[in-house]
N, C-alpha and C positions, 0 to 999 in steps of 0.2 A: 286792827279795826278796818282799814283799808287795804286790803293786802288784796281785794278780790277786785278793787276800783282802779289801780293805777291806770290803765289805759281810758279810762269813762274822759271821756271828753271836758266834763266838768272841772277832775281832777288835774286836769294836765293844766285848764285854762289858770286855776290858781297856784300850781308850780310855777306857771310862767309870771303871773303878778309876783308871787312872791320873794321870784329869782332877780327880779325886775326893781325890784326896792329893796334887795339886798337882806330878805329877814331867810333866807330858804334854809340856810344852814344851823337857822336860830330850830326851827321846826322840822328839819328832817328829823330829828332822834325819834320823833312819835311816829312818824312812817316804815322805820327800822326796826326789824323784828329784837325785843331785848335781849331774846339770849344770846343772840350773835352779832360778832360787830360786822359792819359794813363788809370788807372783803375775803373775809372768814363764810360768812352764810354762802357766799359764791362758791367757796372752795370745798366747802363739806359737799356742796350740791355737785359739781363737778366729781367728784370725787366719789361718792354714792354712785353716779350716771355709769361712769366707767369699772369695764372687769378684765381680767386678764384675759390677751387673745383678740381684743377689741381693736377694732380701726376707728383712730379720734381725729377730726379734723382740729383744727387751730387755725381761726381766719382772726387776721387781725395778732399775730405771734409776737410782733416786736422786740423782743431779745431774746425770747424763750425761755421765761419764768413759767410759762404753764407749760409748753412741749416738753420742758427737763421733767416735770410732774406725769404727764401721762405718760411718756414712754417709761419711768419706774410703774405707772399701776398698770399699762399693756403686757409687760414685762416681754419675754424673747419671742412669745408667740403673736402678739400684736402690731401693730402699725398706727404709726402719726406720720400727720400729713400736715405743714404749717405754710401758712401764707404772710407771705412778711413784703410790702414793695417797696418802704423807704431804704434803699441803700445802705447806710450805715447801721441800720437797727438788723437788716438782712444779714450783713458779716458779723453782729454780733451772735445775730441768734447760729448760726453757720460756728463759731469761734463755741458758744455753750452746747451744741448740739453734737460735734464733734470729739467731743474727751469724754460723753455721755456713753455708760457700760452697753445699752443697747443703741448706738448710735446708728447701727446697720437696719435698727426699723422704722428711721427717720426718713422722709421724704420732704424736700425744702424748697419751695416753690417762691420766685423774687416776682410778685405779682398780685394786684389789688385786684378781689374780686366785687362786682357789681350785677347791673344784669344786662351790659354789653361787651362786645370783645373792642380790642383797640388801644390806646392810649389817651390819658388825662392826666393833668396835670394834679403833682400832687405837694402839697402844704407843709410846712414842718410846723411844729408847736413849740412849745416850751420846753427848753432842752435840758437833760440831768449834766453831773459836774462829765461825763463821758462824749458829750454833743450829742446824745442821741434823744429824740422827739420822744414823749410816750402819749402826745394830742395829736399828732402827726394825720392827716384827710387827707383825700379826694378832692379836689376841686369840683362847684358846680358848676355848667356849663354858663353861667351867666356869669361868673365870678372871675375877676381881670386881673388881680394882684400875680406875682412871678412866682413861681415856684420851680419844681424839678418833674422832669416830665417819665412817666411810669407805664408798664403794662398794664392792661386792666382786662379780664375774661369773665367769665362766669363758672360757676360752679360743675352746671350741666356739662359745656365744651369743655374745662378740666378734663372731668373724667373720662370724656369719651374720647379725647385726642391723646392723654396721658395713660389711657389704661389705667385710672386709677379705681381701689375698689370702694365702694358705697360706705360712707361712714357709719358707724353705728351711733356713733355720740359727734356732737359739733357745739363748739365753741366758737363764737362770733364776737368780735371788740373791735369797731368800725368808726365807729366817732362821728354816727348819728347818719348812715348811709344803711342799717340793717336791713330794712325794708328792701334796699335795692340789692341786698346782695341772697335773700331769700326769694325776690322775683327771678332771680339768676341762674336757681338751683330749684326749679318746682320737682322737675325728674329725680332729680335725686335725693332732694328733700321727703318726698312723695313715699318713696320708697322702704316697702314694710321693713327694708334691714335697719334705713336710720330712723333710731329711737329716742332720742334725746338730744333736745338743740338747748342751749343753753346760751343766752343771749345777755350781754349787756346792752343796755337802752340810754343813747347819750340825748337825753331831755334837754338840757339845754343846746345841743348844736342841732337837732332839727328844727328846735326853735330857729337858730341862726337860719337853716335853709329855706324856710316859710314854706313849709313842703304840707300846712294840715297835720291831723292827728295820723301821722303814721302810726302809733301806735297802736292805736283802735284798729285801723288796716292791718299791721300785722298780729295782732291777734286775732282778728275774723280770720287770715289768712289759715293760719296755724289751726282753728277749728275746724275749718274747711278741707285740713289734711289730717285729718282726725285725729289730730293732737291733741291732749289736756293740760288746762293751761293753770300756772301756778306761779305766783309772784315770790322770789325766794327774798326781795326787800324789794327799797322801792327803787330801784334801779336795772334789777337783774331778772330777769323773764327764764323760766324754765318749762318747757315742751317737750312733752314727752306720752309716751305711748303706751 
């Protein structure tokens, strides 16, 4: 019923009440499309986006649950490219990506992208029984607690200092920094070869960073690169060509 509102300014201001008194998880089911659960409708959509032969980005990789997936559906003629900066989530994805049949069309990048080059300080979240984060941010610049300090570039210099080629598909899981990490990558974004961005949307941590309806902004963004935009539940954002 909403699937065409998630970004509407309206809708987000009562995600945030709602998340705020603690009923959100009582009413997400109705924002959820029913035939698919929660990280299943992701996966088929990912999963449709990409074909054999395909270069898939992976921003935001974390151990490589989805890099181990798209290099089987690139299979020996494609290429993934994963962005992972938290340290120990980087050796794990490095440890799964490594024993992988096509591991030689892996590309593994220890580096948060945004939309400046540099270092920032970055956050650990709540850790599985392994120590490794899967809430794991970017620090904002205003924000003063300790953390551990990371690379950060952008999409665009990527490619252009690493020779890397234009993704056809892009997966994005950022933990509510997407907007900065698509102002990062216009050039490449831009670019008739990528067809498919596929986006998680961390609603509640943009909330945390009082950054505005990023949302609304990256979907104007996204039309304006003449994407068409498709809510694949209320979390996950699909743009495509």
């Amino acid at each position: 019923m909403f699937s065409n509102y998630y970004h509407y300014s309206w809708i987000s201001k009562i995600r945030t009440v709602f998340r705020k008194v603690g009923i959100l998880k009582l009413v997400k089911p109705f924002f959820v499309r029913r035939q698919k659960s929660y990280e299943e409708a992701f996966h088929f959509a990912l999963k449709g986006a990409v074909s054999a032969g395909d270069t898939v980005w992976d921003i935001g990789a974390n151990v490589g649950l989805y890099t181990s997936q798209f290099l089987d559906w690139v299979g020996v003629s494609g290429e993934v490219v994963a962005f992972e900066p938290l340290p120990t989530a980087f050796q794990a994805l490095v440890n799964t990506t490594m024993v992988h049949a096509y591991k030689n069309r892996a590309i593994l990048e220890c580096v948060a992208l945004s939309d400046y080059s540099g270092e920032a300080t970055f956050f650990d979240g709540d850790k599985d029984r392994e120590g490794i984060s899967k809430t794991a941010h970017l620090a904002d610049f205003s924000e003063t607690k300790s953390g551990i300090t990371v690379k950060v570039s952008t999409a665009d210099l990527i490619v252009n200092e690493h020779g890397l080629s234009i993704p056809n598909v892009v997966k994005i899981d950022v933990e509510g920094f997407e907007e900065d990490v698509l102002r990062g990558g216009e050039k490449t974004f831009t670019n008739i070869a990528c067809q498919h961005l596929l986006i998680e949307v961390h609603f509640a941590r943009i909330d945390e960073r009082n950054v505005g309806n990023s949302v609304s902004r990256i979907v104007t963004m996204l039309k304006k690169w003449k994407y068409k935009i498709q809510w694949v539940d209320a979390s996950h954002l699909h743009a495509s060509r």
